[in-house]
Short mmCIF file of the C-alpha atoms (twelve columns), coordinates in Angstrom:
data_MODEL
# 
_entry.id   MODEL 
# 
loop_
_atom_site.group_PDB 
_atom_site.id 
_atom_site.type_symbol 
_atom_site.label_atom_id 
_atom_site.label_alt_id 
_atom_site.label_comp_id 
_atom_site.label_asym_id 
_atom_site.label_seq_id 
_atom_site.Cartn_x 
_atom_site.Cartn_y 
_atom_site.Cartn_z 
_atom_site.pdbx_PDB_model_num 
ATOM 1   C CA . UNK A 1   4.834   -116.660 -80.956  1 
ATOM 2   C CA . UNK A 2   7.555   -118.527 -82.289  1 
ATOM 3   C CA . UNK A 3   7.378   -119.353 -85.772  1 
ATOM 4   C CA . UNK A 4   8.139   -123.567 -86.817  1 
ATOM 5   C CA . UNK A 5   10.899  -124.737 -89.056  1 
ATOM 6   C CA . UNK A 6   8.187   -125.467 -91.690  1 
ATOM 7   C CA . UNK A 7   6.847   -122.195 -91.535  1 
ATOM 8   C CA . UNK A 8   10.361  -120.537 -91.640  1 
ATOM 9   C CA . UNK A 9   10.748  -122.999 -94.641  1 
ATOM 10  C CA . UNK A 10  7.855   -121.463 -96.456  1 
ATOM 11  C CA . UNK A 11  8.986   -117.996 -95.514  1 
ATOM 12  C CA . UNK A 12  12.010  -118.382 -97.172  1 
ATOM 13  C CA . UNK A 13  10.368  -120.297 -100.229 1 
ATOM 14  C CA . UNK A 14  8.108   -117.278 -100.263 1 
ATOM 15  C CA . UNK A 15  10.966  -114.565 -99.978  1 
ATOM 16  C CA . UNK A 16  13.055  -115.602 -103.435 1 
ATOM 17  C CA . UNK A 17  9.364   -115.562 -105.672 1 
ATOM 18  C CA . UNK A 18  8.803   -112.173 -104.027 1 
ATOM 19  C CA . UNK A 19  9.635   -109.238 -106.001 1 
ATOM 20  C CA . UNK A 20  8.191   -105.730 -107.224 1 
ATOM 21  C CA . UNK A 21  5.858   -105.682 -110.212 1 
ATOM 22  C CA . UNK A 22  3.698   -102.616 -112.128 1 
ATOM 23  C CA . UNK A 23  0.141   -102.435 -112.074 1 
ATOM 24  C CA . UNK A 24  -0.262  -103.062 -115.946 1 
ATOM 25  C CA . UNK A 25  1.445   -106.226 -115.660 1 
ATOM 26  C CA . UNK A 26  -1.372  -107.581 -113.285 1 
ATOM 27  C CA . UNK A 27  -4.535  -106.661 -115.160 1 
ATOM 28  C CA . UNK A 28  -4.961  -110.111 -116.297 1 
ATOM 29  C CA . UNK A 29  -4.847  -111.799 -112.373 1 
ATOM 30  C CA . UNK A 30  -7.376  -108.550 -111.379 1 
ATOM 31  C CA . UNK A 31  -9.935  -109.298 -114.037 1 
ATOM 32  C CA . UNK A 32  -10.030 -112.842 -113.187 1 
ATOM 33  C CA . UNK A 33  -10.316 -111.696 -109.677 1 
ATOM 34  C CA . UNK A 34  -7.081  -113.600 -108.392 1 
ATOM 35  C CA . UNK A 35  -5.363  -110.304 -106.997 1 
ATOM 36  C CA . UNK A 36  -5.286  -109.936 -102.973 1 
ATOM 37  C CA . UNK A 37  -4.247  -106.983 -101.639 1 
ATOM 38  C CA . UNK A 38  -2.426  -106.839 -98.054  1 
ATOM 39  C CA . UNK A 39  -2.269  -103.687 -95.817  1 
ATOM 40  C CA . UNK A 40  0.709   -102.006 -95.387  1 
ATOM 41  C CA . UNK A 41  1.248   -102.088 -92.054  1 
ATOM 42  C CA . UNK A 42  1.160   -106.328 -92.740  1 
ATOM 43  C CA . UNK A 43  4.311   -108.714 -93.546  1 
ATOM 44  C CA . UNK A 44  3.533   -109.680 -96.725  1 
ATOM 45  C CA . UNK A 45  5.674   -113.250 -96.574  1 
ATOM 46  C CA . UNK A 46  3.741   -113.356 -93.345  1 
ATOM 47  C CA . UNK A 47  0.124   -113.657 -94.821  1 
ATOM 48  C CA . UNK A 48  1.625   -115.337 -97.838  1 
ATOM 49  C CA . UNK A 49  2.954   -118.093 -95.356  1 
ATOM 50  C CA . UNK A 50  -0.247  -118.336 -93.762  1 
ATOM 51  C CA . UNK A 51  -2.657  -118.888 -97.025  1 
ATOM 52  C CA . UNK A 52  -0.141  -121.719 -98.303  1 
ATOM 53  C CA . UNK A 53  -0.694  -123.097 -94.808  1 
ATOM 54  C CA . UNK A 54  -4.377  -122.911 -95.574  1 
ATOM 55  C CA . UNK A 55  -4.577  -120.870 -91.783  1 
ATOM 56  C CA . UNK A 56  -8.614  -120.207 -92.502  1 
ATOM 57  C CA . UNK A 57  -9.288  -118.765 -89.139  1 
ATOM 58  C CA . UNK A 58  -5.859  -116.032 -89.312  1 
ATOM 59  C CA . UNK A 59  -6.897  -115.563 -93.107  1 
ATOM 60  C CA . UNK A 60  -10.679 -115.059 -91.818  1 
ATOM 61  C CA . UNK A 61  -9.524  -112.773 -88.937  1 
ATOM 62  C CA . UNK A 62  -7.325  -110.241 -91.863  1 
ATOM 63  C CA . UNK A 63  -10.191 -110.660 -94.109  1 
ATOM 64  C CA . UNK A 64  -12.885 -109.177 -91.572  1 
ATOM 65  C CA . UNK A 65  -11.095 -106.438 -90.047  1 
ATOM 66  C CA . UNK A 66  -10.106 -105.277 -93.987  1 
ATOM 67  C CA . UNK A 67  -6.097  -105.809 -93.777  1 
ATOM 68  C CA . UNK A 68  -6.382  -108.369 -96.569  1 
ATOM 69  C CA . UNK A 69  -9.432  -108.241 -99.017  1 
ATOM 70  C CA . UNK A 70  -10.459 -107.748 -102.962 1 
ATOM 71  C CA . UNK A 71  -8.577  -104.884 -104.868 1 
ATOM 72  C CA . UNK A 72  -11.343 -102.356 -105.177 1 
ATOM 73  C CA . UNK A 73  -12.031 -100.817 -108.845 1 
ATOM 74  C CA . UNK A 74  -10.777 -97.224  -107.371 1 
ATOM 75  C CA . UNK A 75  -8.033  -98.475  -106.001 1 
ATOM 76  C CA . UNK A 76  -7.272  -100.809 -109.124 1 
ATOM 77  C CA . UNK A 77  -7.938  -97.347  -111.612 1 
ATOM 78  C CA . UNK A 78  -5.314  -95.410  -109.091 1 
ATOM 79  C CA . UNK A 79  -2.692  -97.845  -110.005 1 
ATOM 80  C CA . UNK A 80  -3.514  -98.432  -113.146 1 
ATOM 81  C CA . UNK A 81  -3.012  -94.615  -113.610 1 
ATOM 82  C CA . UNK A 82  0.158   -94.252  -112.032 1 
ATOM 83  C CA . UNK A 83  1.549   -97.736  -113.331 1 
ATOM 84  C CA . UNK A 84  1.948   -98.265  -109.534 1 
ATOM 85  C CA . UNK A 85  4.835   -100.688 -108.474 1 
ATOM 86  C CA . UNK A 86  3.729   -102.970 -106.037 1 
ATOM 87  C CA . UNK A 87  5.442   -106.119 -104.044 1 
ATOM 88  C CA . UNK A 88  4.017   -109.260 -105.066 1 
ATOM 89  C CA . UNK A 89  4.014   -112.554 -104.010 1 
ATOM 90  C CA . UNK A 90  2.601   -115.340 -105.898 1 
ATOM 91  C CA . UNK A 91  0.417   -118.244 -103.693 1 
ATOM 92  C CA . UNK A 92  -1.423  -119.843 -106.682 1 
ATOM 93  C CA . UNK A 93  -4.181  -119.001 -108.058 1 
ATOM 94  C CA . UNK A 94  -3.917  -115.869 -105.995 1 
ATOM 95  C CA . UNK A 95  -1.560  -112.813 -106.301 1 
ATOM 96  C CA . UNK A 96  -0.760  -111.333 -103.485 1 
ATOM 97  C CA . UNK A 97  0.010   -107.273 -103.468 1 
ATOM 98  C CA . UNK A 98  1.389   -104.858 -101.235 1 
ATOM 99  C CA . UNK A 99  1.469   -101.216 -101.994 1 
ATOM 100 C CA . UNK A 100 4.490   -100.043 -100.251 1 
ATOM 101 C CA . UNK A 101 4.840   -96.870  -101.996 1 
ATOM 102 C CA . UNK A 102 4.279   -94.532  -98.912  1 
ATOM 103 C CA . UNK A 103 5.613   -96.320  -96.637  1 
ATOM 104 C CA . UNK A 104 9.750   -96.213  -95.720  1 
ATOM 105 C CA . UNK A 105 10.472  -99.849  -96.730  1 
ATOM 106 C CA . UNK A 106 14.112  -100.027 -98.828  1 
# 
């Protein structure tokens, strides 16, 4: 699937607001409950594209099968103990987050 000149648009867009940003510096976004995490094996400026889109039924589709969801509290104490760095990506009101940490991004 091909992706539109809009949507490469909003990639782009997307790609200069993403960067990498601790844990502690989110708290205020997760206890307002505006923090989404994304699943590793996910591109993040892909599901960030799609929510700006407002793409309910791909959105829907990560949503149910757990690749995008709600930061749980024991995941959200885990980083919050480690100061985890995450990627982030900012679709308001939502954050988006990626923890990349095991993975071998660069």
């Amino acid at each position: 699937m091909s992706s539109s000149p809009n949507n490469d648009e909003i990639k782009a867009r997307l790609n200069l607001e993403t960067s990498c940003i601790r844990w502690h510096e989110l708290q205020t976004y997760f206890a307002r409950g505006q923090v989404v995490r994304v699943g590793k094996h996910l591109d993040l400026l892909e599901v960030a594209s799609e929510l700006t889109a407002d793409n309910r039924a791909r959105f829907e589709q990560w949503l149910a099968i757990g690749d995008v969801g709600d930061v749980s509290p024991d995941m959200a104490r885990g980083w919050y103990e480690h100061n985890a760095e995450l990627w982030a990506v900012v679709v308001a009101p939502w954050v988006l987050v990626q923890d990349r940490s095991d993975s071998q991004v660069h």
